[in-house]
C-alpha positions, 0 to 999 in steps of 0.5 A: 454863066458866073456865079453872081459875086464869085466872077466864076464860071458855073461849071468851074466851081467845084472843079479840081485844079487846072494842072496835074502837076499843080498839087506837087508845085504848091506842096513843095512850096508851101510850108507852114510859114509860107502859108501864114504869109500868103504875100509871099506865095505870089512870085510862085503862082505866077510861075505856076500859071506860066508853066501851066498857060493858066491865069491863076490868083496868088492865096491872098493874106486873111486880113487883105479878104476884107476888101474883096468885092462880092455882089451884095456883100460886104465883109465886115471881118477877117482875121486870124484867130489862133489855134484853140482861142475861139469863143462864140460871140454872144447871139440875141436871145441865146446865152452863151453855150459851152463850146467844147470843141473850142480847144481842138480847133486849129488856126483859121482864118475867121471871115464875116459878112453880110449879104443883102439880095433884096432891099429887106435883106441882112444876111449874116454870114461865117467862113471858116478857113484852115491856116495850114492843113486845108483838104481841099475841099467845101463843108456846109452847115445847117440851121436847125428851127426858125435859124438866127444863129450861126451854127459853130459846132457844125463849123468846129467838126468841119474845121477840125476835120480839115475843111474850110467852112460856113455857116449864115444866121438865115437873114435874122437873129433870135433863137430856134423857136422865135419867129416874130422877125417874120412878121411884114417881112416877106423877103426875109421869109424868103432869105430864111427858106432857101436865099440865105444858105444858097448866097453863103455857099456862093461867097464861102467859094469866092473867099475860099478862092481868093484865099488859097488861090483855088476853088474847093475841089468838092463841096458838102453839106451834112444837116439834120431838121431845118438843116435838112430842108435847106439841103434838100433846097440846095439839090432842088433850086441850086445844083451847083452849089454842093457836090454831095448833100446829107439830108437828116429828118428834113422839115421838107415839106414845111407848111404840112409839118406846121398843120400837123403841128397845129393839129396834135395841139387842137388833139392835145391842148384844146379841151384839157380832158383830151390831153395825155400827160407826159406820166403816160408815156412810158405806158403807151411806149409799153404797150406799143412794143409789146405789140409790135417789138417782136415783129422783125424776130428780134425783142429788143426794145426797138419797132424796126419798121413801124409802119408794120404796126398795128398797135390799137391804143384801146387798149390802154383803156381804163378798166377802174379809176383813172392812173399813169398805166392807162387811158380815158376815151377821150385820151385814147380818140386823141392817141388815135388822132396823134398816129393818124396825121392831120386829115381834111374834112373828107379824111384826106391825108394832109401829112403822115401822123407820129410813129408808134415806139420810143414815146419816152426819153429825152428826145421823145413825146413829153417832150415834143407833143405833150409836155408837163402842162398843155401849153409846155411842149415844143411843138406848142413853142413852134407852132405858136411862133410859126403860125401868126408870124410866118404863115398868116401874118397875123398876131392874133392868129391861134392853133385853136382857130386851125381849120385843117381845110382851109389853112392848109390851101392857104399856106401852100399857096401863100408860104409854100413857094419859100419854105417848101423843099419837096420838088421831086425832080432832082435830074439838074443836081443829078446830071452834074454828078450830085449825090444826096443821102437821107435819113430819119428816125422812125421813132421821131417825136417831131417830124414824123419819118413818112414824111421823109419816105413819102418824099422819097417815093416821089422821087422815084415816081418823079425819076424811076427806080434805077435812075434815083439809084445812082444818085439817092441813098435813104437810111431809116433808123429804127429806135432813133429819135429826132436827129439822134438819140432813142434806144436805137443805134444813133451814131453813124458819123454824120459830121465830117472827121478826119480819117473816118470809116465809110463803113461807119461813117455817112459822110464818109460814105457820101464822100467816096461816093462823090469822089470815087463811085463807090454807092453806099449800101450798109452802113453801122451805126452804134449804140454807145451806154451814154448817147454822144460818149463812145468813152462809155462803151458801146451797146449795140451795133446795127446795119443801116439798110439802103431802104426799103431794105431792112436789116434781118436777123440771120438766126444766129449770133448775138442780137447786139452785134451788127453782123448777125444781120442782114440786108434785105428788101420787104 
């Protein structure tokens, strides 16, 4: 069986060389000007293919890639781009951000493409290739919200780090919260739910291939959001496209996600008097840890396991006049509707509701759920795109006209099938030697970490505790916001580097795992003074527990250092 376009054997994608000593032939061959002239090599991989009774490719030169022939896929690029001269094009809708990575990337060899599986098809594509330097070795990346745009940053620390890489626009341009391009076009839905990530990863193999004149030894992914699901989506319908696969807040379960969505609106945006403004945040963020903080026998402005609290927002009810420090009735019935998660008209769950803890800050509730005006919020942005154009097709649809029974059905039935991510049977994926580490912070704002957790248990429902133990990692991080961020640790190397610490480091972790066996257990993560800036010092440190393990405090040390803590089960 071929993978289709890469005429390579399904089970030789990812495979090491076909001679041991190959490695030592082509280091010794290949020196920096040699690999810029990748003609040259070709006297020297026929001799190696003689020695080693192979039939191997001569590395092809990065401009020859434009005439490779790829099943429904043309190349429309490839060219060298010398070291630190990159500069993101400009995409639809999204001015041009500042790259910072821009300067630190090396020469690479830039591919463009499209490919088009279906007649309604137009899928952009990247693959980012090491002039000289390259590891070896594969890595994914991710979209995050409705896609439309090639991901670079992802693409830049892959680069950076060594490895070659790719990134697709998910079949359409527009930015992450527009959805209008769905509209009467069911195939596209389709290329942006799981085609589009799974056809870039199958031509960044074949263009590696031809490149260097062998496929990547392994294969990553590492994403976090939508990003996220598309991992979760490559383990479930494409086991031979990754090696190992980081999972981070995946929108798995997205036809929930979007009625949760439209729930909290229908709680916040309806009837004015329901809605909480953002003023109020840091009062119920209070309250809640005033409640629950203590818990884990460390106060330090984390809940550590959230579902352990029983914060009553009642309490927040006002004694006199209305203020920011509490809230009317009808606020506090839609607090309760925004911890509880949607429910059908018999009160079966639909999707878990938000967390309590961490409702202030950037990355927090007044930004996601309430907004400065009721229409202003993120979740308003999404679920206003999502729900005419992705789910019902319809532009007249409304969250106002939300009907948790009925819509819920319908869009499993209708939309589930291309966008959902949480078939628990992960044994293909397993059974080639596949790895997948999730995480998720319990204090996100956007996609509430049950959600996660619940996937995860099905997992082990589907599969057994012992066998998922092989092969799944999931990591709750307490205090951390979507993706990142909160007052919680929220650094711990998620992105591919150079040298990095498995200790330190999930896709560190991830790769020893692959590569040598070695499963995860605790894993640091760090709290630095400015979020993303270790210039600025760090914080705090703390283990990340392999759940449902948590990390307690052994009595002793300082509550700011990770090794006064423990790993230990419920």
């Amino acid at each position: 069986m071929e993978i289709p376009g890469s005429g390579l054997p399904l089970h030789n994608v990812q495979s090491s060389p076909p001679h041991p000593g190959l490695e030592l032939v082509l280091s010794k061959s290949m020196n920096k000007n040699l690999l810029k002239r990748r003609g040259g090599l070709t006297a020297v991989f026929l001799f190696v293919a003689m020695l080693c009774g192979e039939s191997l490719a001569a590395p092809a030169s990065c401009d020859s890639l434009k005439s490779l022939s790829l099943a429904r896929t043309s190349i429309t690029s490839a060219q060298v781009v010398a070291a630190g001269a990159f500069t993101p094009p400009q995409t639809t809708g999204t001015p041009v951000r500042e790259f910072r990575a821009a300067k630190s990337l090396p020469e690479f060899c830039r591919v463009q493409g499209v490919s088009k599986p279906s007649t309604d098809s137009h899928i952009e594509f990247e693959v980012w290739l090491p002039v000289s330097g390259w590891n070896g070795k594969y890595q994914g990346a991710g979209n995050g919200g409705f896609g439309g745009e090639i991901n670079y940053s992802e693409m830049a620390a892959a680069l950076v780090a060594g490895y070659a890489t790719a990134s697709t626009d998910t079949g359409h341009q527009g930015g992450p919260t527009d959805a209008k391009w769905a509209l009467g076009h069911r195939e596209k839905i389709a290329d942006y739910g799981y085609r589009a990530i799974h056809e870039t990863a199958v031509n960044a193999k074949a263009l590696i291939r031809a490149f260097y004149g062998e496929a990547p030894k392994r294969s990553y992914f590492s994403s976090c959001s939508n990003g996220g699901r598309q991992g979760l989506m490559e383990a479930q319908r494409y086991p031979a496209d990754y090696d190992g696969i980081i999972a981070g807040a995946p929108a798995a379960h997205f036809t929930r996600i979007t009625a949760a969505f439209d729930w909290d609106l229908q709680a916040m945006a309806v009837d004015p008097a329901n809605h909480i403004p953002s003023r109020k945040m840091p009062a119920i963020e209070a309250a809640a840890l005033a409640a629950c903080d203590a818990l884990d026998g460390v106060k330090d402005g984390v809940i550590d396991d959230p579902t352990r609290c029983t914060f009553s927002p009642a309490v927040l009810r006002c004694a006199g006049p209305e203020s920011d420090s509490c809230l009317t009735e009808r606020q506090i019935a839609t607090l309760q509707k925004l911890y509880a998660g949607p429910r059908t008209s018999r009160g079966e769950p639909v999707f878990p509701g938000l967390a309590p803890g961490a409702e202030t800050g950037p990355g927090g509730w007044a930004r996601w759920v309430a907004g400065p005006a009721l229409d202003s919020s993120l979740q308003f942005a999404f679920a206003s795109q999502a729900g005419p154009y992705l789910l019902h097709q319809d532009p007249a649809y409304s969250f106002r006209t939300f009907n948790v029974d009925r819509d819920v059905r319908f869009r499993d039935e209708h939309v589930g099938p291309l966008l959902n991510s949480v078939n628990p049977d992960l044994s293909a994926f397993k059974r080639r030697g596949g790895k997948i580490i999730l995480y998720h912070g319990w204090s996100d704002a956007a996609l509430p970490p049950m959600g996660t957790v619940n996937y995860y248990q099905s997992v082990v429902a589907k599969m057994s505790a012992k066998s998922v133990t092989d092969f799944v990692r999931l990591y709750m991080m307490p205090g951390v916001q979507h993706c990142g961020g909160g007052p919680g640790p929220n650094e711990f190397g998620t992105l591919p580097a150079k040298q990095a610490d498995p200790r330190i480091s999930v896709s560190a972790a991830l790769e020893r795992w692959v590569e040598n066996g070695v499963a995860p257990d605790a894993i640091i993560a760090t709290k630095y003074k400015t979020n993303g800036s270790p210039a600025s010092g760090v914080l705090r440190t703390r283990p990340l527990c392999p759940y449902p393990q948590t990390a307690q405090y052994k009595g002793s040390g300082s509550t700011d250092e990770a090794s006064s803590f423990v790993c230990k089960g419920r």
